[in-house]
Short mmCIF file of the C-alpha atoms (twelve columns), coordinates in Angstrom:
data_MODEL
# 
_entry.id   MODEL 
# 
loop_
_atom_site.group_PDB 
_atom_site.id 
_atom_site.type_symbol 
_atom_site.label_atom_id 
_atom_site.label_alt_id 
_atom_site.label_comp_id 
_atom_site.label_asym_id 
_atom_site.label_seq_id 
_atom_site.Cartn_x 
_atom_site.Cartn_y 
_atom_site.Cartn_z 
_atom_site.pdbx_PDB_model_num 
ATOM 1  C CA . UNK A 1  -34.803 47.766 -25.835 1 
ATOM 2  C CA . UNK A 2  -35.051 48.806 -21.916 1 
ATOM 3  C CA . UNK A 3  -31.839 50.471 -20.605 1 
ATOM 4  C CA . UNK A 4  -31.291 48.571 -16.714 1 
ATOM 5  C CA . UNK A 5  -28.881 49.421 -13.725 1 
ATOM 6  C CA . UNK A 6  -26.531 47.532 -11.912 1 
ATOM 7  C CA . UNK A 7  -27.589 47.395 -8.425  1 
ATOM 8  C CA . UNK A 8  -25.040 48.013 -5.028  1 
ATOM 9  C CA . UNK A 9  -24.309 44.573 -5.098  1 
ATOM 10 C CA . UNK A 10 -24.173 43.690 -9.003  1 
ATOM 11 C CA . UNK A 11 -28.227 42.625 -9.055  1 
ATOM 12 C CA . UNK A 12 -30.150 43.905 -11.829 1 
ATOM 13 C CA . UNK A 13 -33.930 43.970 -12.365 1 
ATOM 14 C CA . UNK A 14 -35.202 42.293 -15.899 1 
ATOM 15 C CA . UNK A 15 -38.436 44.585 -17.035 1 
ATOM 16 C CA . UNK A 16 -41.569 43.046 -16.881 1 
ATOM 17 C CA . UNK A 17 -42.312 43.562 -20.491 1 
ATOM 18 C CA . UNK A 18 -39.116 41.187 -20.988 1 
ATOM 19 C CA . UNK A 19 -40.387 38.826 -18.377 1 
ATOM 20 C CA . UNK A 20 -43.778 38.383 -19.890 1 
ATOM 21 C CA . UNK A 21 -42.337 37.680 -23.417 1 
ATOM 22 C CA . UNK A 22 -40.525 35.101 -22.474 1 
ATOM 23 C CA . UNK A 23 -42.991 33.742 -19.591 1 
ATOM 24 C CA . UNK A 24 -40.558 34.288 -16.921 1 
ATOM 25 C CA . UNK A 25 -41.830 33.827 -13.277 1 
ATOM 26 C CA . UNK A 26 -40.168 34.759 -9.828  1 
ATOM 27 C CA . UNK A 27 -38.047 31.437 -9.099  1 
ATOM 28 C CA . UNK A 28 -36.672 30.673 -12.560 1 
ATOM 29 C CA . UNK A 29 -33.855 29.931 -13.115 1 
ATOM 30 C CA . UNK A 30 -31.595 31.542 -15.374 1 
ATOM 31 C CA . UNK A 31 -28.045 30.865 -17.047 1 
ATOM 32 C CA . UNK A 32 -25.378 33.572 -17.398 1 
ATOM 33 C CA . UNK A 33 -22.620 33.665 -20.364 1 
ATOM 34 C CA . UNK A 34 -20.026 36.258 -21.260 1 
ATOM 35 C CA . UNK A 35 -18.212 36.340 -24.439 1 
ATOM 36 C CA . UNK A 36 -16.710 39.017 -26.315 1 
ATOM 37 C CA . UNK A 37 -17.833 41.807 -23.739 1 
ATOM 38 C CA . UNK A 38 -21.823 40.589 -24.472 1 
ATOM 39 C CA . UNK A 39 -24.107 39.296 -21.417 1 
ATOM 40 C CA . UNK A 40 -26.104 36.485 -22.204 1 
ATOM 41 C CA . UNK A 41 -28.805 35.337 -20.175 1 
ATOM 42 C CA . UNK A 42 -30.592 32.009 -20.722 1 
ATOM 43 C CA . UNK A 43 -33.944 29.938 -19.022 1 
ATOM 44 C CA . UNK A 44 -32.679 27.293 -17.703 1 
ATOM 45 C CA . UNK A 45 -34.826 23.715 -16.703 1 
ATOM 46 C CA . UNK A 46 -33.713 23.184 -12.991 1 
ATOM 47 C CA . UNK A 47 -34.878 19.004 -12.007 1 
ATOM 48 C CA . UNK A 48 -34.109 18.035 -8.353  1 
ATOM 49 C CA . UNK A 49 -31.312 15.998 -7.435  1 
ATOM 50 C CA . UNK A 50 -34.274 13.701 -5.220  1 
ATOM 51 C CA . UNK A 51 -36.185 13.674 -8.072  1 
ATOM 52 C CA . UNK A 52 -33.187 12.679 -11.018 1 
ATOM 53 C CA . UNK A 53 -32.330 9.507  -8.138  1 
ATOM 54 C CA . UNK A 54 -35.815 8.380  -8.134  1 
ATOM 55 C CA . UNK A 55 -35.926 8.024  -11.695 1 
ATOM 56 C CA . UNK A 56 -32.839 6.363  -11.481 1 
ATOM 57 C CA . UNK A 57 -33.772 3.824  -8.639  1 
ATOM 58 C CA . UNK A 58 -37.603 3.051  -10.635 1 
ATOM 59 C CA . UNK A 59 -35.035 2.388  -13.966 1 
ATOM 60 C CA . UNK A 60 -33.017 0.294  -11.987 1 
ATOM 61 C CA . UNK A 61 -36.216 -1.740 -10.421 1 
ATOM 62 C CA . UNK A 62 -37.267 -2.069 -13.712 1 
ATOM 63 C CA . UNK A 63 -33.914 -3.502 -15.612 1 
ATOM 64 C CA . UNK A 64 -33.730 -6.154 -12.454 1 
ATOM 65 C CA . UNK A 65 -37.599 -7.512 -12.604 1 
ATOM 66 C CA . UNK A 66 -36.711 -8.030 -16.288 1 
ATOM 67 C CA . UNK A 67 -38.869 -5.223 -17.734 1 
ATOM 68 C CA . UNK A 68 -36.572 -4.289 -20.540 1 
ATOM 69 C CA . UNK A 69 -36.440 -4.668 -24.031 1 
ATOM 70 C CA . UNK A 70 -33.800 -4.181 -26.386 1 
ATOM 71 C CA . UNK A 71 -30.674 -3.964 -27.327 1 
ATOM 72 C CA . UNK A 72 -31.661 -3.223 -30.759 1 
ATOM 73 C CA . UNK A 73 -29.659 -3.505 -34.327 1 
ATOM 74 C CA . UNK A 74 -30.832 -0.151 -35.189 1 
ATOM 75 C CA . UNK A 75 -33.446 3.371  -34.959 1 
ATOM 76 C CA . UNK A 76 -35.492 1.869  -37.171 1 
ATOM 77 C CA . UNK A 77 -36.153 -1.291 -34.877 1 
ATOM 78 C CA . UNK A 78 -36.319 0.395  -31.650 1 
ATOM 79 C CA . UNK A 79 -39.245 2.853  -33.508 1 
ATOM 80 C CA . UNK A 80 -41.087 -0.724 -34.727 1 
ATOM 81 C CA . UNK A 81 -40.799 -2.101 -31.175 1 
ATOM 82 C CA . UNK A 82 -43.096 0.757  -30.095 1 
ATOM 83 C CA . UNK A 83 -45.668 0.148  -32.267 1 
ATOM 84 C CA . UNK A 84 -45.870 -3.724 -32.250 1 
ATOM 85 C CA . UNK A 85 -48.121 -5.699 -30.316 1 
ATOM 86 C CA . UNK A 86 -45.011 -8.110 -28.869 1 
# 
């Protein structure tokens, strides 16, 4: 495993043989955890706040023009509702 260096103001440079294994691109976004003295770093999904209150406002048009279905007794029904023609 690479050896890196803590930059002047605490940056450090992931190796681009690290990068490429996990598909990592310039703009990602990436999680940081400590616990017991070990640096974890983790790919994080990033979705928009504009784009999260869209989806909420289309869910919302939809529950008040009635296109909705449920609630449903169980998995199992929810599933068959999928599949069925009704």
């Amino acid at each position: 495993m690479p050896y890196v260096k803590i930059k002047s103001k605490g940056q450090v440079t992931i190796p681009m043989k690290v990068c490429k294994q996990l598909d990592l691109k310039e703009g990602d976004t990436l999680e940081i955890t400590v616990k017991d003295n070990l640096i974890s770093l983790e790919p994080q999904e990033v979705i928009s706040r504009r784009l999260i209150d869209e989806s909420i406002a289309e869910g919302l048009d939809d529950y008040k023009a009635g296109r909705v279905h449920g609630p449903y007794d169980s998995m199992d029904d929810f599933k068959e509702s999928l599949t069925s023609d009704a």
